[in-house]
ZAMARGU-4260 file (C-alpha; in steps of 0.2 Angstrom, whole numbers, plus 5000, padded with zeros to 4 digits):
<rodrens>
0) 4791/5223/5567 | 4798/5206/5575 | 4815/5204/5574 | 4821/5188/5565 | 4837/5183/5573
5) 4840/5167/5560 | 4836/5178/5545 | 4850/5190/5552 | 4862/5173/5557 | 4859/5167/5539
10) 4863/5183/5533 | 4881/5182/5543 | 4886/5165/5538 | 4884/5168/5520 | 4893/5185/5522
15) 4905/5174/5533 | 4905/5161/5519 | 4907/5174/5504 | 4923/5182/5510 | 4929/5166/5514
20) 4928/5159/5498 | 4934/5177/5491 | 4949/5175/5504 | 4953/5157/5494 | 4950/5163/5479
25) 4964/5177/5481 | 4978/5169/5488 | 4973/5156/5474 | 4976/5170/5460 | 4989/5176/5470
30) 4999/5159/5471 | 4996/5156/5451 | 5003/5173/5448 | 5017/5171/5458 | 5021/5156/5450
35) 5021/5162/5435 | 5030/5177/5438 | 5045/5167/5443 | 5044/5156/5429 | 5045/5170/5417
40) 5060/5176/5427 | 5067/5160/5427 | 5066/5158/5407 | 5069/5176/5405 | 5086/5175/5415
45) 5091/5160/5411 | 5090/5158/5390 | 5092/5178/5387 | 5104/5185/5398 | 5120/5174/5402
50) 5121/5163/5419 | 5122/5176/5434 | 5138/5175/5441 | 5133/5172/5459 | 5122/5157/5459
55) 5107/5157/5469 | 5108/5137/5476 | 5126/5136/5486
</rodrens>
């Protein structure tokens, strides 16, 4: 059996091309998250509880 060496370089770049767009796609989700997350905290602290009394921005 012959190897095929652009079968096996195909192969790779789409692995190489899958995890990239997986990578992107992560920190994507992560960033939305993130954003959300501190928005939630923001309303949450901010309209719930009264105004901290250290303030975050000098």
């Amino acid at each position: 059996m012959a190897k095929d060496p652009f079968g096996s370089i195909a192969k790779f770049l789409c692995l190489d091309f899958l995890r990239f767009c997986i990578k992107t796609f992560y920190i994507l989700i992560l960033n939305i998250y993130k954003q959300e997350w501190n928005n939630k905290l923001f309303f949450s602290t901010h309209t719930a509880l009264p105004p901290p009394k250290k303030s975050l921005i000098p």
